[in-house]
C-alpha positions as CSV (number, residue, x, y, z in Angstrom):
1,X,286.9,27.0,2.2
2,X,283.6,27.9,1.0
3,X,282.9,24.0,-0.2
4,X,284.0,23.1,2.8
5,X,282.0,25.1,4.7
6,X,278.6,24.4,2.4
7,X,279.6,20.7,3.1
8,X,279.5,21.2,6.6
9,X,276.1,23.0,7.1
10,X,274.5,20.2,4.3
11,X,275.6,17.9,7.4
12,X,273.8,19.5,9.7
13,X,277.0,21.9,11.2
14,X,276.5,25.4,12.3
15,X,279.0,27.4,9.8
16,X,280.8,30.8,10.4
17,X,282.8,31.9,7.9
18,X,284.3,35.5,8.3
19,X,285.8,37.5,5.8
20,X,288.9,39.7,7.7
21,X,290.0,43.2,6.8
22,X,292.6,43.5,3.8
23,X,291.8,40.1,2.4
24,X,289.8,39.1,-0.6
25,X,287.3,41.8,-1.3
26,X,287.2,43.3,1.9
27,X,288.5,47.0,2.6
28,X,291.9,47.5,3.9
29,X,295.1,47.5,2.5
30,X,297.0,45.4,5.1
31,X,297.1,42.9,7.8
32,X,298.2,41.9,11.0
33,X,298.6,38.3,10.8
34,X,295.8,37.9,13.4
35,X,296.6,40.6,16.3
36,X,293.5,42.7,14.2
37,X,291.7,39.5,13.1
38,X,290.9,38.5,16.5
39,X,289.3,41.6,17.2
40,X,287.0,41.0,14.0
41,X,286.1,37.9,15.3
42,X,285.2,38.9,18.6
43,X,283.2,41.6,16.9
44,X,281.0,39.3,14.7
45,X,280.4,36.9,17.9
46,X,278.4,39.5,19.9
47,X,276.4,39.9,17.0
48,X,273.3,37.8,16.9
49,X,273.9,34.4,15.1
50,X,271.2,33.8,12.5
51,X,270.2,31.6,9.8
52,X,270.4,32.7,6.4
């Protein structure tokens, strides 16, 4: 996803990518299969978007 995602924002595309609870190197030990995700993503998008 991350090339993807580089590729994108070389076009010009606004990117977001999110890193969810239990997966890759985030804490947690499990999932939900997106009943907790979504609730990480409404999180992040009150946050202020910025450029990095």
């Amino acid at each position: 996803m991350l090339d993807s995602a580089c590729f994108r924002h070389a076009a010009g595309h606004a990117v977001l990518l999110i890193n969810f609870l239990a997966s890759v190197e985030s804490p947690g030990d499990t999932i939900s299969f997106g009943y907790r995700e979504a609730h990480d993503v409404y999180a992040r998008l009150q946050q202020p978007l910025t450029a990095p």
